[in-house]
C-alpha positions as CSV (number, residue, x, y, z in Angstrom):
1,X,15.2,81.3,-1.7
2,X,13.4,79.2,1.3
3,X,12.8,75.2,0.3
4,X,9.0,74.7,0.5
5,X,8.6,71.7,3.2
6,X,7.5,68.9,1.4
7,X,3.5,67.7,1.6
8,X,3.3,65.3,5.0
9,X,0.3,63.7,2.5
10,X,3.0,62.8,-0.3
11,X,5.3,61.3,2.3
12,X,2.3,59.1,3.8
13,X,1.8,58.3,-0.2
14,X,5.3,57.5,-1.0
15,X,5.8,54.7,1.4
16,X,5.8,50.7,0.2
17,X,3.2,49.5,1.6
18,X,3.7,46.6,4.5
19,X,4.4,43.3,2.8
20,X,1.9,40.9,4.1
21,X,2.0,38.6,6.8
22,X,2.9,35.1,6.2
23,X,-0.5,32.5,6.7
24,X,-0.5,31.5,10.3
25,X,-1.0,27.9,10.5
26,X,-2.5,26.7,14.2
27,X,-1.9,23.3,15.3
28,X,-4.6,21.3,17.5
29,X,-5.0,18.2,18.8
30,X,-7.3,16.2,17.6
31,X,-11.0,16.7,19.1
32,X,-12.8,13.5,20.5
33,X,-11.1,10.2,20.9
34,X,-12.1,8.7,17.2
35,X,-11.2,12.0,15.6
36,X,-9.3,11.1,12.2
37,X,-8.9,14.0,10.9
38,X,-8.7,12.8,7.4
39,X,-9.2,16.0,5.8
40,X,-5.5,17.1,6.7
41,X,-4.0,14.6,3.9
42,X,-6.0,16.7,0.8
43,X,-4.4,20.1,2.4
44,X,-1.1,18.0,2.2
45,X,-1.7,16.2,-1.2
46,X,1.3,17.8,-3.1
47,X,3.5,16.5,-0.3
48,X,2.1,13.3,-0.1
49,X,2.4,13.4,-4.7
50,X,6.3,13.9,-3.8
51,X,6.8,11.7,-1.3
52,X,5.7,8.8,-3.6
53,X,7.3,10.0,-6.3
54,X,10.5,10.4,-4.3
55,X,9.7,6.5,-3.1
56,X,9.5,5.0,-7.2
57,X,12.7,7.2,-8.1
58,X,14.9,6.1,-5.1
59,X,14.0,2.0,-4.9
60,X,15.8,1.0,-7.5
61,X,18.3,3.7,-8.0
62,X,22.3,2.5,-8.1
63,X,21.2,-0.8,-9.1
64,X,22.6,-3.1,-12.3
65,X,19.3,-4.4,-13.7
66,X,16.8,-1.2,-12.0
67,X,13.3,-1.6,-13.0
68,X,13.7,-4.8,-14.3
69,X,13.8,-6.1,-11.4
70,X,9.6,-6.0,-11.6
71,X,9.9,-8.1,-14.0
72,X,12.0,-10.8,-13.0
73,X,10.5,-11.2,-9.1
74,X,6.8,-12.4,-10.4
75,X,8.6,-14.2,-13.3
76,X,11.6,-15.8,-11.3
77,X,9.1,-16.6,-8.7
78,X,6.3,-18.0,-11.1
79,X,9.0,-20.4,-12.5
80,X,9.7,-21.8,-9.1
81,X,6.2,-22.3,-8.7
82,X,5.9,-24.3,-11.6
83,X,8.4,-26.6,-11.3
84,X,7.3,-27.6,-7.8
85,X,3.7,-27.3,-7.4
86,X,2.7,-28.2,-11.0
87,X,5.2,-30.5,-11.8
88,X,6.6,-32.3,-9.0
89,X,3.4,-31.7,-6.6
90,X,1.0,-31.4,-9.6
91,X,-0.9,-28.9,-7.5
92,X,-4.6,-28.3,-9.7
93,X,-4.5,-25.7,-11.5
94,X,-8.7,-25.6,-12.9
95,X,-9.5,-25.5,-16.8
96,X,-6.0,-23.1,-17.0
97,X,-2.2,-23.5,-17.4
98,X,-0.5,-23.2,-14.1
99,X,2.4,-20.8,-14.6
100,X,-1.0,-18.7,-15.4
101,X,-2.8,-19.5,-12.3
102,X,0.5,-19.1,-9.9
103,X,1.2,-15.7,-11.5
104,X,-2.5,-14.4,-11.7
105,X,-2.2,-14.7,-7.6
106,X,1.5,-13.5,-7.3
107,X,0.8,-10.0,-9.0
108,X,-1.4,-8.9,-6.3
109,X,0.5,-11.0,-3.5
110,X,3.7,-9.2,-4.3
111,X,1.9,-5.6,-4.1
112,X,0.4,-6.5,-0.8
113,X,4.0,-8.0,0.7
114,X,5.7,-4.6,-0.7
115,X,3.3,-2.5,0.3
116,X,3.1,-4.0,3.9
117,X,7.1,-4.1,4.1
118,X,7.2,-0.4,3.4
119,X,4.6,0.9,5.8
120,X,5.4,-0.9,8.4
121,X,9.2,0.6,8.2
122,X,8.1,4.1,6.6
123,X,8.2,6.3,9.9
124,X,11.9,4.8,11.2
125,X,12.8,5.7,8.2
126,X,11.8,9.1,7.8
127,X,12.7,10.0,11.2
128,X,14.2,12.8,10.0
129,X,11.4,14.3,8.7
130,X,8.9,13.4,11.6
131,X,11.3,15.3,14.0
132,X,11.5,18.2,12.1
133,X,8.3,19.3,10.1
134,X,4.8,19.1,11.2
135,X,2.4,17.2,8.7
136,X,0.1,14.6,9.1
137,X,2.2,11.5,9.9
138,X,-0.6,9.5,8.0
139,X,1.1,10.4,4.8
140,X,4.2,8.6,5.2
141,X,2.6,5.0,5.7
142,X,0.0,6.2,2.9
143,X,2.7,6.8,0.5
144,X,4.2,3.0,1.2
145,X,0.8,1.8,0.1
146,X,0.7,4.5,-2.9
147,X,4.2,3.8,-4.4
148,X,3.9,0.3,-4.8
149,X,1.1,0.5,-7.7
150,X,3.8,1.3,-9.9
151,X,5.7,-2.4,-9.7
152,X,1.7,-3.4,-9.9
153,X,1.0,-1.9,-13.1
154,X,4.0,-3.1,-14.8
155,X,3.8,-6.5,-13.0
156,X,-0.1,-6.6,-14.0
157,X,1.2,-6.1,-18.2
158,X,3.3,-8.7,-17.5
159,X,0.2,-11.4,-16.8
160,X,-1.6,-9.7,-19.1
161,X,1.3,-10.7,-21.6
162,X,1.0,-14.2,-20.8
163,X,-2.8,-14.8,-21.1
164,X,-2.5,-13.4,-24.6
165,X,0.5,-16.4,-25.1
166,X,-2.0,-18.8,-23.7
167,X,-4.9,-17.2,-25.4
168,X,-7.3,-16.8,-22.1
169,X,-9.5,-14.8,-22.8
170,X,-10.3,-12.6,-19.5
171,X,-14.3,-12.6,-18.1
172,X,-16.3,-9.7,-18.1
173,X,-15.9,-9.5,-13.7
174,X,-12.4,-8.1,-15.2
175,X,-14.1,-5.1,-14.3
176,X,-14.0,-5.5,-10.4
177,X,-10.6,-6.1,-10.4
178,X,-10.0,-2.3,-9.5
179,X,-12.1,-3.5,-6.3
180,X,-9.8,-6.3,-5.5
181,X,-7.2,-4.2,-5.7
182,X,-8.5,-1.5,-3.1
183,X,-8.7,-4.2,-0.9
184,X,-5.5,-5.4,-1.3
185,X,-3.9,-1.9,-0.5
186,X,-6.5,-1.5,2.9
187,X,-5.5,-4.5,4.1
188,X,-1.8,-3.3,3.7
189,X,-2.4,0.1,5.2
190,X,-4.2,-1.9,7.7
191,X,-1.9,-3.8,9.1
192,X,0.7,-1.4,8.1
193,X,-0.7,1.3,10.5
194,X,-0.5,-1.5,13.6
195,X,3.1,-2.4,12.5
196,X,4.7,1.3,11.7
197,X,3.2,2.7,15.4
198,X,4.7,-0.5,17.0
199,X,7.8,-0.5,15.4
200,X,8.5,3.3,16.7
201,X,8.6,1.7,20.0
202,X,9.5,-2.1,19.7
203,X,12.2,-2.1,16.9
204,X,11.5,-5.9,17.2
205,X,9.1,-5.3,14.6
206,X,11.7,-4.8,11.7
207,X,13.1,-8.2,12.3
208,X,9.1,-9.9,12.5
209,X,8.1,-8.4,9.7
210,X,10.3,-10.3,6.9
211,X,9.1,-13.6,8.6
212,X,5.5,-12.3,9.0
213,X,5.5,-12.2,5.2
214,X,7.3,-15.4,4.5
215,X,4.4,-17.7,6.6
216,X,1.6,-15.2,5.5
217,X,2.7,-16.4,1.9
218,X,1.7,-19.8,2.7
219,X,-0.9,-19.2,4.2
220,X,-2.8,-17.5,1.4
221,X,-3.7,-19.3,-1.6
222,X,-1.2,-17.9,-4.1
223,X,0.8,-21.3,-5.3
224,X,-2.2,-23.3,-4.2
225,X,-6.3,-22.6,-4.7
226,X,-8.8,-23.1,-1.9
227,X,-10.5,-25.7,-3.5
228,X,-7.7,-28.0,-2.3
229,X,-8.9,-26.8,1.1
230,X,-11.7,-29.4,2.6
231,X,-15.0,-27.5,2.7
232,X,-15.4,-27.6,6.2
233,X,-11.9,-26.1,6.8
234,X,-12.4,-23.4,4.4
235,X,-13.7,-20.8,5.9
236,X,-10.4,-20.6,7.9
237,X,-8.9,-18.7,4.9
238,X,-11.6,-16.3,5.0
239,X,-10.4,-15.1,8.0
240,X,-7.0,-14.3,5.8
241,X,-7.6,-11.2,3.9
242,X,-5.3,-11.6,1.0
243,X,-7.8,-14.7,0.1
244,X,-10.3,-12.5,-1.3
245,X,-8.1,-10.8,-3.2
246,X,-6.3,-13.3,-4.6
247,X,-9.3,-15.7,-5.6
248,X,-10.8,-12.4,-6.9
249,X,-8.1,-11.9,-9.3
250,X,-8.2,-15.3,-10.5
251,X,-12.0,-15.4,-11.0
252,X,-11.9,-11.8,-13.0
253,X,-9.0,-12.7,-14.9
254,X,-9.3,-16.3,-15.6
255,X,-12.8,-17.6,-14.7
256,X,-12.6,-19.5,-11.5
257,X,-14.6,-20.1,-8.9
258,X,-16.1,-17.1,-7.4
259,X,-14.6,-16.0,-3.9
260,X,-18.1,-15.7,-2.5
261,X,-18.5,-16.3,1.5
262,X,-14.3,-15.8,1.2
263,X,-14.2,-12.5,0.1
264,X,-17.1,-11.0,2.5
265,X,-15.4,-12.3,5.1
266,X,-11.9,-10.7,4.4
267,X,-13.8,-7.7,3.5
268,X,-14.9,-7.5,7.1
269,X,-11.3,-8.7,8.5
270,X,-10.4,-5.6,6.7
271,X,-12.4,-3.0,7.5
272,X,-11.9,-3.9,11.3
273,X,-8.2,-3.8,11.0
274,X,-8.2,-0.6,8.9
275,X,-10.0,1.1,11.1
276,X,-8.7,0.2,14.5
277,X,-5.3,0.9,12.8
278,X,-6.1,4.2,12.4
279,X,-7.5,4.9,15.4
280,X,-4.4,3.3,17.3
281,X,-2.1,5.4,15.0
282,X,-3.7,8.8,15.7
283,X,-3.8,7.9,19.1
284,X,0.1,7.2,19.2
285,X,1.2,9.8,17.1
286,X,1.7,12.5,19.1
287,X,4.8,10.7,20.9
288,X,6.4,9.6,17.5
289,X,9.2,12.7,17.3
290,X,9.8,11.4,20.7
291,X,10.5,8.3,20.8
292,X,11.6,7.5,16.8
């Protein structure tokens, strides 16, 4: 007995269909010489969520004390303060104790000296992954800036620790200090995007940066207020950015004098770095795989 062909139909039927092509993703260059494009970092946000994540895991892993080293740098450093600005100097200190004025500006100083370090050495160090994945090179300064609120929030229970043992009572402006602290962390990127597209090319910029820090300490009013400033040399720390946030924190936290001209000023500084950072940065990164 003769085997009936089988149905051509059936055979059509019986094959898998063709798994899917994979997404194509198309890489342009930016359009127009300002373009930002900003709107890359949410299509990247999980990368950008593990990046920081992978930033607060490794800092202080393989060391003795780990986290508590967020504790001791404001504390350690608040201490030193004391004993030479408001003891031996007897630096004024306003209607409050001065370990709680030195430390109400050190919180956000030390975020913004972190922060800035970070950045500005975040694309040498992931060279690895700028030469070999494609991804907005934004998020890697970003997450610098990003990773560093977690030493801020634990540093910021610590001074909230130690108005309760002075029994300060914070003003309602406490409110505006999520303000303050955005500016704190533009200013970082800020300067952060000059220094991470110059230090790609001028490696010089890993050894200025430590020392950039160091005067830029001084020159902000963290163990000093500007009210020991003359009034008609004031202004000059306006042109500071950190001012404002510092002097923000202590008038939200502990009822100071309001930062006024000072912090419209730096708010200005700011947004001019910020954005000519970015622009510069966009601009440069094209020739990053190259060059890092």
């Amino acid at each position: 007995m003769l085997e009936q062909p089988e149905n051509p139909a059936l055979q059509t039927h019986a094959r898998p269909d063709p798994a899917p092509e994979p997404p194509a993703l198309v890489i342009e260059p930016a359009r127009g010489r300002f373009s930002l494009q900003l709107d890359r970092l949410w299509a990247y946000r999980e990368l950008l969520y593990f990046l920081v994540w992978r930033d607060v895991k490794v800092r202080y892993k393989q060391t003795a004390l780990g986290v508590a080293w967020i504790v001791l740098q404001p504390l350690l450093t608040t201490l030193i303060f004391t004993v030479l600005f408001g003891i031996l100097l007897d630096v004024p200190s306003g209607d409050v104790p001065y370990p709680v004025f030195a430390l109400a500006g050190l919180i956000p100083w030390q975020y913004f000296a972190g922060a800035l370090s970070r950045t500005s050495s975040s694309l040498v160090g992931n060279a690895h992954l700028i030469t070999k994945v494609y991804f907005p090179r934004l998020i890697i300064p970003l997450t610098g800036v990003l990773s560093g609120l977690v030493d801020f929030a634990i540093g910021f229970v610590l001074l909230a620790a130690l108005l309760v043992a002075y029994r300060i009572q914070p003003t309602p402006a406490v409110l505006l200090l999520p303000a303050f602290l955005l500016l704190a962390m533009a200013t970082a990127l800020g300067f952060g995007l000059w220094l991470a597209a110059l230090n790609v090319r001028y490696r010089d910029v890993g050894y200025l940066v430590p020392f950039l820090v160091q005067i830029w300490l001084y020159a902000t009013p963290v163990a000093y207020g500007s009210t020991l400033i003359p009034d008609q040399y004031r202004w000059l720390l306006g042109l500071n950015p950190m001012t404002g946030v510092v002097e923000g924190f202590r008038w939200a936290l502990l009822g100071q004098e309001p930062p006024g001209r000072l912090f419209a000023l730096s708010v200005a500084i700011t947004a001019v770095v910020l954005l000519s950072g970015l622009v510069y940065f966009r601009r440069t990164e094209r020739t990053f795989a190259d060059v890092v």
